[in-house]
N, C-alpha and C positions, 0 to 999 in steps of 0.2 A: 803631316796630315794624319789625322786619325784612323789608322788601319781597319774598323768597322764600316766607315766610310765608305771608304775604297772597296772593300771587299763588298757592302752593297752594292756600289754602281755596275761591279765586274758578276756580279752571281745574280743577279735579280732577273726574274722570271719577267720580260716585258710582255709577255700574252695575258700577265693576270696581272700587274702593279697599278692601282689604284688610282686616280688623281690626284687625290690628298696626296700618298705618297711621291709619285710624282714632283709636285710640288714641294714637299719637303725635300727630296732631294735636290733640287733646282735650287732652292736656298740655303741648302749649307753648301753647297757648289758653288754659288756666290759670293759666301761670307769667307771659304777658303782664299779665296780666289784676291777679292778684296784685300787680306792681308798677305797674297802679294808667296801664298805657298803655291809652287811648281807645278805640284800633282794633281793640286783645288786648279790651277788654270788648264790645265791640260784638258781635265773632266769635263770641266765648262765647257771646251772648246770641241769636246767631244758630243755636249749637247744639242750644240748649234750644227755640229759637222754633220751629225745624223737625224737631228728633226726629234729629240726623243727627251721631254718635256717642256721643249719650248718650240718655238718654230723656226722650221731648218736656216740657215744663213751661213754662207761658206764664208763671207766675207768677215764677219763676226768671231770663225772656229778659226779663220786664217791667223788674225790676228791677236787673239789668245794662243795658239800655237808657235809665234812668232816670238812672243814673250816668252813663253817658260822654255823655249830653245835658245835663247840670248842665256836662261839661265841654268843652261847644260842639261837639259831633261829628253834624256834621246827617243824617249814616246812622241814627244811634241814635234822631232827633230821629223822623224817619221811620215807624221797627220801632215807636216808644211811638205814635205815632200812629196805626198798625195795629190794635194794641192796644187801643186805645178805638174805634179805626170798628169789628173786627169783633168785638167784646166778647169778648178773648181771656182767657178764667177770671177778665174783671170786665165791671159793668155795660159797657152797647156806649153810650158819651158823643159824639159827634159834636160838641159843643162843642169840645171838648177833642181830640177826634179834628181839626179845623179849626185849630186856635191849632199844631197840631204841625206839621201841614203846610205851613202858611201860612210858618211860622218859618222851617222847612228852604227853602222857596221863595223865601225874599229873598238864599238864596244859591246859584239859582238849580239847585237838587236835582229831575233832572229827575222823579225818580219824585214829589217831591211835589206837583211840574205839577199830575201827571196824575192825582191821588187826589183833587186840588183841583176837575178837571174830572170826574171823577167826580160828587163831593158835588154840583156844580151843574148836570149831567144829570140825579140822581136827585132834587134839592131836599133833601139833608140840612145843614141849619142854617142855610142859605142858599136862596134864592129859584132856583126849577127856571129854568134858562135852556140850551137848548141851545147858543145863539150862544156865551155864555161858556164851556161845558163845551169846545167846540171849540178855542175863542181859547186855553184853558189845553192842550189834547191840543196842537196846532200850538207850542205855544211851549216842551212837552217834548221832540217829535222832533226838535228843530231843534238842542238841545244836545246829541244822542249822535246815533251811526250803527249800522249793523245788528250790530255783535258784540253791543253790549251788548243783556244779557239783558233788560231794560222795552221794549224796542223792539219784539218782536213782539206787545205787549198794547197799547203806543200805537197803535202802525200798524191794529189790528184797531178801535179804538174813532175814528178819524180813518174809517177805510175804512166802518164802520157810518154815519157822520154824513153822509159824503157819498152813498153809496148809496140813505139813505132820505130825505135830503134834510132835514135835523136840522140848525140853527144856519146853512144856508149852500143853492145852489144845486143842487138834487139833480143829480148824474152818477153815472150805475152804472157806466161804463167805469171812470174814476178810482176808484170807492170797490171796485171789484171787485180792482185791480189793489193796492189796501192791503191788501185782505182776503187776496190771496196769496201779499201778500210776510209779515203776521202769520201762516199757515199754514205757510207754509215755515219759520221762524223758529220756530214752537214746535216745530216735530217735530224743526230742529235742537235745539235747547235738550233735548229729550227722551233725546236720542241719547248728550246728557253726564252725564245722569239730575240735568238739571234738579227742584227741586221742584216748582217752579210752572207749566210750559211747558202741562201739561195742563188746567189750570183754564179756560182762554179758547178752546181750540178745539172744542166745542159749540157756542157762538155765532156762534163764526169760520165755521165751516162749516154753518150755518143761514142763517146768510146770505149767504153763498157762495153759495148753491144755491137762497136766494129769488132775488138779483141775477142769477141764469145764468137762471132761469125765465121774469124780465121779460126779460131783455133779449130768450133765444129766443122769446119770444111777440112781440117789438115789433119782431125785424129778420129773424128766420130764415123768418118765413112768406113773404116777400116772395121770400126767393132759389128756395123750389119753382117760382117762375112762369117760373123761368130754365131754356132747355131747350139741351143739348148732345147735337151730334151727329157 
C-alpha cells in the first residue's frame, strides 16, 4: 500500500480535515481494499470501527478486520480483538478477546501488551494478578516512544500501578511522574482530534490528584515548621 497513504490516515489532523478530503480518503481506502491489500482493509475497518468518514458500524470494521487477520496483519488481529473484549454489536467473549491478543503479542504488537495486561489487572479469562498486568504494561512501553498514540494510556496504567503500589513497590513520586507524562500525552493526541485521547484522562487525573494529596499530606506539612526571615 502506498506509504503517503498510510501516513495520511495515521497524521491527519481530524479537527480540521475537510469533506472533500474526507471523502477522498474513503475512496482510496476502498480501492486498496478492493484489491484485496491488508493495510487498505485494515484502514477501512478502522473507518467504520470509529465513525470517521463514513458512518460508524462495528459490524462492517469486524469483518474487514477478520479479513486482513486471516491474512496475518497483527493490527487487524488487534481491532477483532477489541471487538470481543468490548462486545462491539456482538456478544463481549474475552476468550476469544485473549487468543487475539495473545496472537498479535508473539509479534510483539505493543498495544496488544497492554490489552493483555489489562485482561490480567481486571482478571478476565485469566487469573487477576497485578504483578503480571504490570510485567505486560512495562514490556509495551519499552517497544514505542512518546509520539506513538498507546503511549499515553500505557504510561497512565504503569503510573496507576506504581502510585498505588499494584504488582510492584509503591512510589508516588515515580507513579505521579507517569501519570503526567500520560496527561500530557492525551491532551496532545486531543489537539490532532485523536479518537481515543479522551477515554483515559478521568482516571489519569483522579489520580493525579489522589497521588498530589498523599504526597502533600506526607511531606508539605513538615515544610510549615520552616520559618524565613
Amino acid at each position: 500500500m502506498d506509504a503517503d497513504v498510510v501516513k495520511k490516515f495515521y497524521n491527519v489532523n481530524r479537527n480540521v480535515i475537510s469533506s472533500q478530503e474526507q471523502e477522498q480518503l474513503k475512496d482510496t481506502l476502498e480501492t486498496e481494499a478492493a484489491q484485496n491489500d491488508p493495510e487498505g482493509i485494515f484502514l477501512l475497518g478502522r473507518l467504520y470501527y470509529e465513525g470517521f468518514c463514513v458512518k460508524q458500524d462495528y459490524t462492517k470494521a469486524r469483518h474487514l478486520f477478520e479479513k486482513a487477520s486471516e491474512a496475518g496483519h497483527d493490527w487487524s488481529t488487534v481491532y477483532l480483538g477489541y471487538c470481543y473484549y468490548y462486545g462491539r454489536q456482538i456478544p463481549v467473549n474475552y476468550a476469544k478477546a485473549w487468543k487475539a491478543f495473545s496472537t498479535a503479542a508473539k509479534n510483539n504488537n505493543h498495544c496488544a501488551l497492554y490489552k493483555m495486561g489489562d485482561m490480567y489487572r481486571d482478571g478476565l479469562y485469566v487469573t487477576r494478578s497485578a504483578t503480571q498486568a504490570l510485567t505486560y504494561y512495562q514490556r509495551a512501553i519499552q517497544l514505542i516512544d512518546p509520539t506513538i498514540p498507546e503511549y499515553p494510556n500505557i504510561a497512565a496504567r504503569i503510573g496507576h500501578c506504581q502510585a498505588m503500589g499494584l504488582g510492584c513497590t509503591k512510589d508516588e513520586l515515580k507513579g505521579l511522574q507517569w501519570l503526567h507524562t500520560a496527561q500530557e500525552g492525551c491532551y496532545t493526541l486531543l489537539t490532532k482530534g485523536d479518537p481515543y485521547a479522551h477515554l483515559s484522562l478521568p482516571q489519569i487525573e483522579a489520580d493525579i490528584q489522589k497521588t498530589v494529596a498523599s504526597l502533600h499530606k506526607k511531606l508539605i506539612k513538615n515544610a510549615y515548621n520552616v520559618q524565613y526571615t
